[in-house]
Residue frames as qw, qx, qy, qz and C-alpha x, y, z in Angstrom:
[[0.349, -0.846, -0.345, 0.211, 43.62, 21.40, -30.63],
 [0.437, 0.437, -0.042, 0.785, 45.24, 24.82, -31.81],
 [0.303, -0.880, -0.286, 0.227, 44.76, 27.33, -28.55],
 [0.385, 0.666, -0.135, 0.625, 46.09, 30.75, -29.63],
 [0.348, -0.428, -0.455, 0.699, 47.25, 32.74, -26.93],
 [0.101, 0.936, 0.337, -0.012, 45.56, 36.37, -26.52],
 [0.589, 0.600, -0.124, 0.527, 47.39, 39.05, -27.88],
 [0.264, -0.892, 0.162, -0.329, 47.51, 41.32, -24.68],
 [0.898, -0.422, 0.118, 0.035, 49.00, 38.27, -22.88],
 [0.814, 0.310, 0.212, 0.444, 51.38, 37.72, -25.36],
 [0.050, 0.741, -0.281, 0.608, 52.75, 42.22, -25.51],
 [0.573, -0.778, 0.123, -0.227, 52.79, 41.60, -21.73],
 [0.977, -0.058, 0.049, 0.201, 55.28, 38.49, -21.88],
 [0.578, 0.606, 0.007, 0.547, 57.40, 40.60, -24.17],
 [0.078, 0.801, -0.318, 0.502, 57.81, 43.64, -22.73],
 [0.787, -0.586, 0.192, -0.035, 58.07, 41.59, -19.04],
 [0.948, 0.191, 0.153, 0.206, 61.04, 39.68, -21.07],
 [0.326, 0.841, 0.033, 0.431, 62.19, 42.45, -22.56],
 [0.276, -0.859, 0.172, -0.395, 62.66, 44.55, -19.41],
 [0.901, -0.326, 0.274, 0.081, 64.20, 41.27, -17.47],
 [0.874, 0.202, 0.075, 0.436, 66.86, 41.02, -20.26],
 [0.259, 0.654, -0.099, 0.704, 67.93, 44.48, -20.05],
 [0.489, -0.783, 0.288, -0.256, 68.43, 44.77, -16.39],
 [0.854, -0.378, 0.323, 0.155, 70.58, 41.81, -16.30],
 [0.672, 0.531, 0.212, 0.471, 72.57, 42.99, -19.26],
 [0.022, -0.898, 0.238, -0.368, 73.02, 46.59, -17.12],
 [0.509, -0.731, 0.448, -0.068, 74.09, 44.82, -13.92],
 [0.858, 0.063, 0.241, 0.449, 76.43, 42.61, -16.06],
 [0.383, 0.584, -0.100, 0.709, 78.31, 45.82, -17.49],
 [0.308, -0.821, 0.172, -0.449, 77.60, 47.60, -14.03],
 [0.872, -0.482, 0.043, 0.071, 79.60, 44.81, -12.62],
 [0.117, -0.768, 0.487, 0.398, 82.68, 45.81, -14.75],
 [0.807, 0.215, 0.545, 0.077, 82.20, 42.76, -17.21],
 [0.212, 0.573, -0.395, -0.686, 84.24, 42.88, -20.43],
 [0.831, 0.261, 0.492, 0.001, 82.41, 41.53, -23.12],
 [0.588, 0.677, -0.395, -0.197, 84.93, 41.93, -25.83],
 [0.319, 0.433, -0.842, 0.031, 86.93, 39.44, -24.11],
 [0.835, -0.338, -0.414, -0.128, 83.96, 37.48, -21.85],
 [0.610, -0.375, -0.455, 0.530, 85.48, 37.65, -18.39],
 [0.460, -0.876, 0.001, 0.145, 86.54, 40.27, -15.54],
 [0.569, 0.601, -0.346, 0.441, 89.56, 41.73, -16.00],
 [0.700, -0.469, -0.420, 0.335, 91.31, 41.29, -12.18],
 [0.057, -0.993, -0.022, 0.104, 92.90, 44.39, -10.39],
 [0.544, -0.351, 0.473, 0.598, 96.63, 43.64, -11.48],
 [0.509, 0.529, 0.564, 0.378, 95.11, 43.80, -15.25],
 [0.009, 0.962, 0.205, 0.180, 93.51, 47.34, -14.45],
 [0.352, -0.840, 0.283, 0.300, 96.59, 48.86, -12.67],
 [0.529, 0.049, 0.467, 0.707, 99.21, 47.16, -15.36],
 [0.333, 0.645, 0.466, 0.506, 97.02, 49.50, -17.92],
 [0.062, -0.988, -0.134, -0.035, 97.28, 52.56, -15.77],
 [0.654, -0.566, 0.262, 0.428, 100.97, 52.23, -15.37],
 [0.492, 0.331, 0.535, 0.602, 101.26, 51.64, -19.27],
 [0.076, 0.890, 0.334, 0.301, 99.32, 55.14, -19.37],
 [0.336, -0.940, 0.043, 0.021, 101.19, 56.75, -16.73],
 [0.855, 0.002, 0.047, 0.517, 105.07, 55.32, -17.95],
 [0.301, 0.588, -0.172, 0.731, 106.64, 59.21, -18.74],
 [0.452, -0.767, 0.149, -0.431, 105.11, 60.43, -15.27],
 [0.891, -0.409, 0.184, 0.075, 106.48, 56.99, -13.18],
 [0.032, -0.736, 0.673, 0.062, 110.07, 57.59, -15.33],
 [0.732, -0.187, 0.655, 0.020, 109.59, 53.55, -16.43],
 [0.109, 0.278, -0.739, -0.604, 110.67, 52.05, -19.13],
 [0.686, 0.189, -0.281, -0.643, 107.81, 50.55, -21.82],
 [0.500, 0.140, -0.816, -0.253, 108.39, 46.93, -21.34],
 [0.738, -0.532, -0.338, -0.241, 106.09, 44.32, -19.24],
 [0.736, 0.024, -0.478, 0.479, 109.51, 43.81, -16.86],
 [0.075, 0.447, -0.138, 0.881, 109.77, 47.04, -15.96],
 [0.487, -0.430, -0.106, -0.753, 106.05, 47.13, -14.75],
 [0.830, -0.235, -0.502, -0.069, 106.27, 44.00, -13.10],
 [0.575, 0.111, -0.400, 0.705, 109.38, 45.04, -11.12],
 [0.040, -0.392, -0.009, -0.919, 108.00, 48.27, -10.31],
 [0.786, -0.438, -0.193, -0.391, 105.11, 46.26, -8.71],
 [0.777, -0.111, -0.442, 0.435, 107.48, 44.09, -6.92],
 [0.464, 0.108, -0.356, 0.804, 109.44, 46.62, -5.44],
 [0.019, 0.115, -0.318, 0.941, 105.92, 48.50, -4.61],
 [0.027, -0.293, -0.955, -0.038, 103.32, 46.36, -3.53],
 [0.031, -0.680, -0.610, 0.405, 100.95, 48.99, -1.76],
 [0.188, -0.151, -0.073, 0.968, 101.46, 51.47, -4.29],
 [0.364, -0.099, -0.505, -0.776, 98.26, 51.49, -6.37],
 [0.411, 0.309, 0.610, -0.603, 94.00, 51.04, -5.78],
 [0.112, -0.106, -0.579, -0.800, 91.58, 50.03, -7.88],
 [0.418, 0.276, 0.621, -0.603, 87.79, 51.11, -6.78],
 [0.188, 0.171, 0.862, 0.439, 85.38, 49.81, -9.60],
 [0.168, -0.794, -0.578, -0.085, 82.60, 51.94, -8.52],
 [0.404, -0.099, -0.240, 0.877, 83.81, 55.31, -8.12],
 [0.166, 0.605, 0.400, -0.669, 81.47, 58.36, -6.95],
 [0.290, 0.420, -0.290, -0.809, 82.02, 60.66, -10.54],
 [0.384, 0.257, 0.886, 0.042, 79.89, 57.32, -11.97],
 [0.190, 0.059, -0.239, -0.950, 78.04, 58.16, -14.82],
 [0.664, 0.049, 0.262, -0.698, 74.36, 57.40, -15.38],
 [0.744, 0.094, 0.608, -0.261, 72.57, 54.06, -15.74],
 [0.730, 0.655, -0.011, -0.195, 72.34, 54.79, -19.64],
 [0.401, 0.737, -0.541, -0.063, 75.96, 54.92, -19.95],
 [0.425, -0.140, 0.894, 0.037, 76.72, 51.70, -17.90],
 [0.786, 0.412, 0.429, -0.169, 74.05, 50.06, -20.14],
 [0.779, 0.626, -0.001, -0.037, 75.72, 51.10, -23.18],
 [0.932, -0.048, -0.124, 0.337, 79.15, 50.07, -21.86],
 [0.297, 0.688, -0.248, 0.614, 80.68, 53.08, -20.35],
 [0.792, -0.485, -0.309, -0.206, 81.95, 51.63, -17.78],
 [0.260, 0.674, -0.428, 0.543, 85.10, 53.00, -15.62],
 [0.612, -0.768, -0.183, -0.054, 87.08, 52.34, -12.85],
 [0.400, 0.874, -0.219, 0.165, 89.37, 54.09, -11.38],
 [0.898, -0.031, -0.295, 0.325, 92.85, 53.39, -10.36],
 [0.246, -0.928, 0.280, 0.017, 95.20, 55.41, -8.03],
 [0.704, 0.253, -0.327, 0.577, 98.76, 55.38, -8.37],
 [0.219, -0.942, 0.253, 0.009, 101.21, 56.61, -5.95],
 [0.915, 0.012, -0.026, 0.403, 104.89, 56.89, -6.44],
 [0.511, -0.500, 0.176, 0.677, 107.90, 58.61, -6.53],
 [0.446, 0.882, 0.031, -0.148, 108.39, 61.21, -9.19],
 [0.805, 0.499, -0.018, 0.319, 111.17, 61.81, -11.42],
 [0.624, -0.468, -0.207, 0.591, 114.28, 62.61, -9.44],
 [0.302, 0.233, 0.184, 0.906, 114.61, 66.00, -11.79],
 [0.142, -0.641, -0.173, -0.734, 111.49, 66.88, -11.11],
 [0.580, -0.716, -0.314, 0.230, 111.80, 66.42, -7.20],
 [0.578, -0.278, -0.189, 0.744, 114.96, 68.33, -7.25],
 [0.064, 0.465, 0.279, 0.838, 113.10, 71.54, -8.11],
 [0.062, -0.069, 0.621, -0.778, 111.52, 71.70, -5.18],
 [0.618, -0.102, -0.275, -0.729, 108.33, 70.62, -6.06],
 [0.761, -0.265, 0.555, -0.207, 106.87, 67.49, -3.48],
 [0.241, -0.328, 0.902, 0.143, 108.55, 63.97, -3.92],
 [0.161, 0.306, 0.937, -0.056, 105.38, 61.84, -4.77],
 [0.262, 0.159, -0.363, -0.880, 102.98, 62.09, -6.64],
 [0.552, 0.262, 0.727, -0.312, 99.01, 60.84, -6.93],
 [0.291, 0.336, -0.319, -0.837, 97.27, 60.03, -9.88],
 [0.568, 0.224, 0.754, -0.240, 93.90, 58.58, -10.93],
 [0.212, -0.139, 0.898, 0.359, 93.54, 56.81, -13.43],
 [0.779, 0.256, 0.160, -0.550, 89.81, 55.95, -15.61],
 [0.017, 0.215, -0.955, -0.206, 90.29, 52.60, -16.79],
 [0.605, 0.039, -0.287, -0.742, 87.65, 50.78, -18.87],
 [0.939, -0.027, 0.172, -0.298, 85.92, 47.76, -18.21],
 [0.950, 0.276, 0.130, 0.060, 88.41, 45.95, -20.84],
 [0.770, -0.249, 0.046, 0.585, 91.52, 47.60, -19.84],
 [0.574, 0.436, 0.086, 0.687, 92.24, 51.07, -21.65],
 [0.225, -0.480, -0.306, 0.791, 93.30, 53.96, -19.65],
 [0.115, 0.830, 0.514, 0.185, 91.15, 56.71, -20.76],
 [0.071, -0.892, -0.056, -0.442, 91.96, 59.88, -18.61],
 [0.632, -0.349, -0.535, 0.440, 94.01, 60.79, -15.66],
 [0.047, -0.876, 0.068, -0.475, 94.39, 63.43, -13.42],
 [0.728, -0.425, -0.363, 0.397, 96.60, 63.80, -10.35],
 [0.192, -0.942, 0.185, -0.204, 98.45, 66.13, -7.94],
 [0.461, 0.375, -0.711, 0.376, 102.05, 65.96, -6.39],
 [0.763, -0.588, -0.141, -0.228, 101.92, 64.77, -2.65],
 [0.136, -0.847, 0.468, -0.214, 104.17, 64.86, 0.34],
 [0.389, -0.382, 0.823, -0.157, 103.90, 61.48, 1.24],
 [0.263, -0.109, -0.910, -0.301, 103.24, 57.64, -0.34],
 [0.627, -0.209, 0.300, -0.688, 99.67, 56.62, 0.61],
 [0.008, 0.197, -0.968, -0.154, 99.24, 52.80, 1.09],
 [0.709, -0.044, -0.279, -0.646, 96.58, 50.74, -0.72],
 [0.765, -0.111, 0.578, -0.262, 95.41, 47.27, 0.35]]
C-alpha cells in the first residue's frame, strides 16, 4: 500500500512549517538570544561591555578589577532595558540586529568637572545581543540617577 500524499497538501505543510520556524527563530533573537555563544548573556555581562566601551569617559583603568570595583563601589549606577523604543524593525531582529541598551551614570573626570561643566554624566550605551558595545551617546547631568 503506497498512498502518495496530494501535492497541494504537501506546499501547504511547508509553507505552514516554514512560517512556524521563522517566527520562533524571530522571537528567539527578539528575546536577546546569543546564538554565537547559545545562551542569554545576563545584565552584569551587558553593562561590563558598556563600561569596557565607555573606560576614557568613566577615567578607569582597562582591567576586569577595575570594572568590578567600580561596580562595587556603585551598585545603582547603570540599566539595562533590552527592548528599547529606537527598536528597529522585525527584519532586523530576524536577521540578528538585536540591541539593548545600557545607561551609565557616573562621575566624570575630576578635570573635566573642574571646568565648570556638570559633575555626572549619562550615557547610553547599544549593546548587542552577544555583548559588543556598538554606539553611545550621552549628555553631562547634575545629578546620579539610580537604577534598580
Amino acid at each position: 500500500m503506497n498512498k502518495k500524499i496530494p501535492r497541494n497538501i504537501a506546499i501547504a505543510v511547508s509553507v505552514l512549517l516554514l512560517i512556524a520556524c521563522t517566527w520562533g527563530y524571530w522571537r528567539l533573537m527578539d528575546s536577546g538570544f546569543c546564538v554565537s555563544k547559545m545562551r542569554y548573556l545576563d545584565d552584569r555581562e551587558l553593562i561590563e561591555s558598556a563600561i569596557r566601551h565607555e573606560l576614557f569617559q568613566m577615567n578607569l583603568e582597562t582591567n576586569p578589577e577595575a570594572i568590578a570595583s567600580f561596580l562595587q563601589a556603585n551598585k545603582s549606577c547603570c540599566g539595562v532595558d533590552r527592548h528599547p523604543d529606537w527598536r528597529r524593525t522585525w527584519f532586523d531582529t530576524l536577521t540578528g540586529f538585536n540591541y539593548a541598551e545600557v545607561t551609565l551614570n557616573f562621575e566624570k573626570k575630576q578635570t573635566e568637572a573642574s571646568q565648570g561643566m556638570r559633575r555626572f554624566y549619562k550615557s547610553l550605551v547599544a549593546v548587542d545581543a552577544c555583548g559588543p558595545a556598538l554606539k553611545s551617546i550621552g549628555t553631562d547631568t547634575a545629578t546620579l540617577e539610580n537604577y534598580p
